[in-house]
N, C-alpha and C positions, 0 to 999 in steps of 0.2 A: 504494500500500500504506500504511495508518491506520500511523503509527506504536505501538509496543507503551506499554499504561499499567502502569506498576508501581504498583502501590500500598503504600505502605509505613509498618512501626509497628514503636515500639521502645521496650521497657523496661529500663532503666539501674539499677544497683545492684540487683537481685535479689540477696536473700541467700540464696543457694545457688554451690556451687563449678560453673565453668563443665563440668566432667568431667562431673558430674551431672546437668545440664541437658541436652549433649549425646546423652545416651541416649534420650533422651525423642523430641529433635529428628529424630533419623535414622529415628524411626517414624514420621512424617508427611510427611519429606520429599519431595515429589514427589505429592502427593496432592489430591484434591479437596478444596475449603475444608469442606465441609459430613463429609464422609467424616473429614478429620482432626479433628472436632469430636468425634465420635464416639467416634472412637479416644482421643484425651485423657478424656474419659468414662471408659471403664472401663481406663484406666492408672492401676497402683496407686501409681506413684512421685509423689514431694512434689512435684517439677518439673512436671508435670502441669498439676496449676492455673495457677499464673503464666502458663508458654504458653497455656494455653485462654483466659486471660482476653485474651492478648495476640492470639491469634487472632483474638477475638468485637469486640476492638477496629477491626483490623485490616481485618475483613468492616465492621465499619460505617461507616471511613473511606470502602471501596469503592463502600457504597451510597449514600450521605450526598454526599458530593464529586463520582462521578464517574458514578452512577445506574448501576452495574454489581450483577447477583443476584449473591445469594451460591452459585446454582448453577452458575454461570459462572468462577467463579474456584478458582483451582488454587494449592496452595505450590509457588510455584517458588524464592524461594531461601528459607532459613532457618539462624542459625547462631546462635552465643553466643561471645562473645569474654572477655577478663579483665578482671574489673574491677578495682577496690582491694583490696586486704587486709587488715582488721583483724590486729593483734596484738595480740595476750591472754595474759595471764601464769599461770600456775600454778608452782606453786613444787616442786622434788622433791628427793629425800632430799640431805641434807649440802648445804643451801644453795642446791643448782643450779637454775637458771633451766628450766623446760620450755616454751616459745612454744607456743600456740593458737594455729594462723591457720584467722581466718574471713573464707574468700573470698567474693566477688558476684562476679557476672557481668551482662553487657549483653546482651542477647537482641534480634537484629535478623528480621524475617520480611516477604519480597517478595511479596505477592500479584500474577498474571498472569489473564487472561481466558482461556478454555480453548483459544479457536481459534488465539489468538495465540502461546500456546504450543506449539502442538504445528506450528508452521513453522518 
């Protein structure tokens, strides 16, 4: 039995909160590479893109490196972890200090071959 090839790609510091990301992710999870292209397509949320672009990367690693289609491959894992946190100031009445935080998030995504995943 071939052992399974993960292929994998990851973008660090996206400026978006990883909560936000996350919703995005949970729709493509478990889906065909080409299928979940599609789906980011006509996803109206701003996290959207970044995945897509992370996806489009991620297929090319697979094609490029390991000469796997991109109709062969499957998300098998995807997730977004915390990144840093900017803090940012604004100032509010009688002095007081009111914190902006602007989170990132790190976005990891496992591509698998279809046959291999589904044993």
């Amino acid at each position: 039995m071939p052992e399974a090839t993960d292929v994998r790609a990851s973008a660090r510091f996206v400026p978006m909160s990883p909560q936000k990301v996350r919703l995005v992710l949970d729709l493509i999870r478990g889906m065909g590479a080409v299928d979940a292209l599609d789906v980011l397509h006509f996803t109206t949320k701003a996290a959207s893109k970044p995945v897509a672009k992370l996806l489009r990367s991620a297929i090319a690693n697979a094609e490029e490196h390991y000469g796997i289609g991109r109709d062969e491959l499957m998300v098998h894992e995807i997730y977004a972890d915390k990144g840093p946190t900017r803090r940012w100031r604004r100032f509010g009445a009688r002095g007081r200090f009111k914190p902006l935080l602007r989170r990132s998030s790190h976005i990891t995504i496992v591509l698998r071959e279809v046959q291999q995943a589904e044993q």
